[in-house]
C-alpha positions in Angstrom: 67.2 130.7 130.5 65.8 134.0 131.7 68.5 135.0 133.9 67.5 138.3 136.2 69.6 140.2 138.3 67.2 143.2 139.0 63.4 142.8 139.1 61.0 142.6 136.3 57.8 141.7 135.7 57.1 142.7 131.9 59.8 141.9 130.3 60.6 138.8 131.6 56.9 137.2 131.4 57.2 138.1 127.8 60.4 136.4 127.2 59.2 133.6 129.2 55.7 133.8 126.9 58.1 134.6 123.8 60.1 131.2 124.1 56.7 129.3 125.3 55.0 130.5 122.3 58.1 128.6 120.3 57.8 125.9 121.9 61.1 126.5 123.7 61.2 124.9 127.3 62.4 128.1 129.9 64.2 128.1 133.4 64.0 131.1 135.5 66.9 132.0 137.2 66.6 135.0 139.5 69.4 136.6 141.1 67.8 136.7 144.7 67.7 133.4 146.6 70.6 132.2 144.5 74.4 131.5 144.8 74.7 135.3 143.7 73.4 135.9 146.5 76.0 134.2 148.6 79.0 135.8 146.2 79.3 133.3 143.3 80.5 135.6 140.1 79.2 135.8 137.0 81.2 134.1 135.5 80.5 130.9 137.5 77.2 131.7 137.2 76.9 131.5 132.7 79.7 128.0 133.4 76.6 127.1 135.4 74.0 127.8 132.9 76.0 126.3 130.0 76.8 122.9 131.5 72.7 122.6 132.4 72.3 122.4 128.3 71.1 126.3 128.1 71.0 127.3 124.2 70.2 131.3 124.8 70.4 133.5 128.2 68.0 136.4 128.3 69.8 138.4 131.2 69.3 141.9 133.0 71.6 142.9 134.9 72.3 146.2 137.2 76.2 146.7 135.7 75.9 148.4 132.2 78.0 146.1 129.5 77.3 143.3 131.8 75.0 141.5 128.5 78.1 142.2 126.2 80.6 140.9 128.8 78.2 137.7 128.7 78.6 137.1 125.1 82.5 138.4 123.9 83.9 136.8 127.2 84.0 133.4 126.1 82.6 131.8 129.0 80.1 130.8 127.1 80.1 128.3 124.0 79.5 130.2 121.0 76.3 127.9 120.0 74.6 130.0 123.1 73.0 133.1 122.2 72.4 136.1 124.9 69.8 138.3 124.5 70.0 141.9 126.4 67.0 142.2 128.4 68.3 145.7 130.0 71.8 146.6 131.5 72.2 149.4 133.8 71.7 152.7 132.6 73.0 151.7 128.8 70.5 149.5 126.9 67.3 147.6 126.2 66.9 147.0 122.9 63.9 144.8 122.4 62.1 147.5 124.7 63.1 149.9 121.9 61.7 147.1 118.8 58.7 147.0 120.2 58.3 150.6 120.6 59.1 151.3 117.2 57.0 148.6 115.9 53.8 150.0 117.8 54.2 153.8 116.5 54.6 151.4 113.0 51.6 150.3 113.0 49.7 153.3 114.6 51.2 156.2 112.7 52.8 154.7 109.4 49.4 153.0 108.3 51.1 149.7 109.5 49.3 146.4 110.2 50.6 142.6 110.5 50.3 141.3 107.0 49.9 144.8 105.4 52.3 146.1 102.5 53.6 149.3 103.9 55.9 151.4 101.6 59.4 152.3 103.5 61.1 150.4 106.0 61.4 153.1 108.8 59.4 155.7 110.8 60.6 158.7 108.4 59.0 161.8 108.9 57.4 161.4 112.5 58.3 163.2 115.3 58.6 161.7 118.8 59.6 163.0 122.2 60.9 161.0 125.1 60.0 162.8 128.2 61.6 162.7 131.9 64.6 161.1 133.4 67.3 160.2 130.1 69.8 159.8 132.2 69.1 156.5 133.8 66.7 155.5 131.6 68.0 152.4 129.1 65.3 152.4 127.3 66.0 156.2 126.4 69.5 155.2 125.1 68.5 152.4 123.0 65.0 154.7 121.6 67.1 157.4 120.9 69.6 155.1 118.6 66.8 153.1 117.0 64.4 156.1 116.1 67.3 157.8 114.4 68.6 155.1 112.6 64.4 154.7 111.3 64.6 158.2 110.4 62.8 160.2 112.5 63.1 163.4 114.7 63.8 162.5 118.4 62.8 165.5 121.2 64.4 165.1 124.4 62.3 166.5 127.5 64.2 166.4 130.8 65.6 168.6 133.7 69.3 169.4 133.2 70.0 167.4 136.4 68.5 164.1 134.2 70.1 164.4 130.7 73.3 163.0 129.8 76.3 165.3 130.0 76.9 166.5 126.2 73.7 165.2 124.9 72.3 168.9 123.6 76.0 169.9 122.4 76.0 166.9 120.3 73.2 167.6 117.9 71.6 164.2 118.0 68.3 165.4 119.2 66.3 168.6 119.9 66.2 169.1 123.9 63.7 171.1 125.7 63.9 171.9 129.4 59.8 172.0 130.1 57.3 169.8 128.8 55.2 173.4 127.6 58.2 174.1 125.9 58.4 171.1 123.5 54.6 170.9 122.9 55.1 174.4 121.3 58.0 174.0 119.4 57.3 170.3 117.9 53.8 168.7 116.7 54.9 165.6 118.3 53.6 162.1 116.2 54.3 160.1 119.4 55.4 161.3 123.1 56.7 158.4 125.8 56.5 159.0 129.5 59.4 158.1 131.1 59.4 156.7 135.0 62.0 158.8 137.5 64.1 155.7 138.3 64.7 156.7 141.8 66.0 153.2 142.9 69.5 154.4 140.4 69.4 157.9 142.2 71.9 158.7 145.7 69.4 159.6 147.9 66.1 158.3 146.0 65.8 161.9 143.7 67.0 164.2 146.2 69.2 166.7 144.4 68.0 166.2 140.9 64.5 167.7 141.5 63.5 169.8 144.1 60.0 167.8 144.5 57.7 165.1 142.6 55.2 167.8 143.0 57.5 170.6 141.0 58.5 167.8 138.8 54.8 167.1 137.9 54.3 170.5 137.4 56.8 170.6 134.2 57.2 167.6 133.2 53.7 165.4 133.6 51.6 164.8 131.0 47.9 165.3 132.0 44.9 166.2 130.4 45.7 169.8 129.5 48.8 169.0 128.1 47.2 165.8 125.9 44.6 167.6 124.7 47.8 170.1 122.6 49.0 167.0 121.1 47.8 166.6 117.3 44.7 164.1 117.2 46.6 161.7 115.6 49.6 161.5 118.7 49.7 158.1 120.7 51.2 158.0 124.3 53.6 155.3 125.1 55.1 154.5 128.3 57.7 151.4 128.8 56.5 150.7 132.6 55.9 150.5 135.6 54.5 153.6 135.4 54.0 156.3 138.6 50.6 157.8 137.8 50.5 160.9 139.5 53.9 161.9 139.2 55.3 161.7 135.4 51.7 160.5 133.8 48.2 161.3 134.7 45.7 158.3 135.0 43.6 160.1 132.6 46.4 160.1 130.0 47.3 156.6 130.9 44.1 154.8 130.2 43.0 157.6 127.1 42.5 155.9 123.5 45.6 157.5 122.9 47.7 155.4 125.1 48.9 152.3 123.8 50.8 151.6 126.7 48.8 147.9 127.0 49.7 147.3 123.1 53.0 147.6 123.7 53.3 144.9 126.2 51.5 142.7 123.7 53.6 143.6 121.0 56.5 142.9 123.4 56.1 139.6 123.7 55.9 139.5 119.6 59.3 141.5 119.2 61.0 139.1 121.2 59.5 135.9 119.8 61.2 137.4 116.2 64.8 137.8 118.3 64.5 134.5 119.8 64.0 132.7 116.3 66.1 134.8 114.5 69.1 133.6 116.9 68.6 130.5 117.2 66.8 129.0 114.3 69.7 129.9 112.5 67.6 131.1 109.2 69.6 134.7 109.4 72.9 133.1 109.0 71.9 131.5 106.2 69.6 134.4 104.4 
C-alpha cells in the first residue's frame, strides 16, 4: 500500500511500477479525500491498512520520524514492512540508492551484469547544490555518499544549511556555486529544488530574490561548461528551470536526470524483494 501524505508523482509511480513489476497487487492511499482528512490519526490509519491484509506500507509523510514511528510503534504486525518514501525534512533513502547507483554506473565503469572492482563510489567527488536544509534527499545523499567513500561538497546560502553542518567536518561547504567549481573538480554535481512550500513565507527571508539566487547558485551553461568532461548532472525533481537549473543544463548529455527516474523504479524493486521475500533473513 502506497500510503501518501504529501504529493508525489515520481516516487510513488515507481513504487507503484516497482511492486507491479513483482507482481505485487498495490492500493493507493492518498492522504487528501481521506478520513485524514476529516482527523482520523495515524495510528487508526496503519490499524486500517493492516486489517485490509497490507504486507508492506510505502509512506511519505510531512512529520520527519513519521516512517520510523510507523514501524517501532507496534501498530503494525511485525510481518508488515514500511518503506520510507520521504519524511519531512529528514530522509529519503531509496532517492539516495538510486542516486548512488546512477553515478555507479556512469563514473565507476559500472553496468548491470558487469564485474566492477570495489563496492563503493571511492575516490569521486560530488556536490549537492542549493537548499540542504529542507532538502531530505540531501540528508540521506550526504549519509550514503560518505558511507561509499566519497567526498561530499555542500553548496548553499548560510540561510539554507543546517546549523553546525560546516563545524562538524562532514563535508566541504562553499557559500557560491563559483566558489566550489574552483576549489573541487566535481565527478557529479546535483541540483537541488528551493522547497518553498517548507519555507514561512514561501522563501522570503532566506534569499533576497530567485533572481540573486540564480545568480550564485544556478547551474547554466557557463558554469557546465567548468565541470570536467566526464561530470554528470543529477537532479531528484521536480525541478524549477530557470531558477536553480538552466534548461540547457537540464536536457545536456550530461544530465541523467531522466536515468535516474528509471533507475528509481529498479532501486525500489530490489527494497521491495529484499523485505519481503525474506531471502535477506536467511542469507
Amino acid at each position: 500500500m502506497n500510503l501518501f501524505f504529501e504529493d508525489s508523482t515520481r516516487t510513488r509511480i515507481a513504487f507503484e511500477a516497482a511492486a507491479k513489476r513483482l507482481s505485487a497487487d498495490v492500493i493507493n492511499f492518498s492522504a487528501k479525500g481521506s478520513s485524514l482528512s476529516k482527523g482520523e490519526s495515524l495510528k487508526d490509519t496503519a490499524l486500517t491498512l493492516q486489517a485490509m491484509g497490507a504486507d508492506a506500507v510505502v509512506v511519505r509523510h510531512w512529520a520527519s520520524g513519521a516512517a520510523q514511528r510507523l514501524a517501532e510503534s507496534g501498530w503494525l504486525h511485525g510481518s508488515v514492512s514500511v518503506l520510507n518514501a520521504g519524511d519531512g525534512t529528514h530522509q529519503h533513502p531509496t532517492q539516495a540508492l538510486l542516486d548512488a547507483f546512477t553515478m555507479r554506473r556512469h563514473l565507476m565503469g559500472a553496468a548491470v551484469g558487469d564485474d566492477v572492482t570495489g563496492k563503493g563510489l571511492d575516490g569521486l567527488t560530488v556536490a549537492l547544490v542549493g537548499d540542504i536544509l529542507h532538502s531530505r534527499v540531501a540528508g540521506s545523499n550526504i549519509a550514503l555518499l560518505r558511507t561509499l567513500g566519497a567526498k561530499v561538497v555542500v553548496v548553499a546560502p548560510p540561510t539554507l544549511l543546517p546549523y553546525g553542518l560546516e563545524d562538524r567536518g562532514e563535508v566541504a561547504v562553499h557559500y557560491t556555486l563559483d566558489d566550489a567549481l574552483e576549489a573541487h573538480d566535481l565527478d557529479a554535481i546535483m541540483m537541488l529544488r528551493v522547497q518553498r512550500e517548507r519555507m514561512t513565507g514561501g522563501g522570503s527571508g532566506f534569499f533576497p530574490s530567485p533572481e540573486e539566487y540564480t545568480r550564485l547558485f544556478g547551474l547554466d551553461r557557463a558554469r557546465m561548461d567548468r565541470l570536467p568532461d566526464h561530470a554528470i548532472i543529477l537532479h531528484p525533481g521536480p525541478m524549477n528551470r530557470g531558477l536553480e537549473i538552466s534548461a540547457e543544463a537540464a536536457d545536456s548529455p550530461r544530465s541523467v536526470i531522466v536515468e535516474q527516474v528509471s533507475n528509481g523504479v529498479a532501486v525500489r524493486m530490489a527494497a521491495l524483494y529484499l523485505l519481503l521475500s525474506g531471502e535477506e533473513a536467511s542469507a
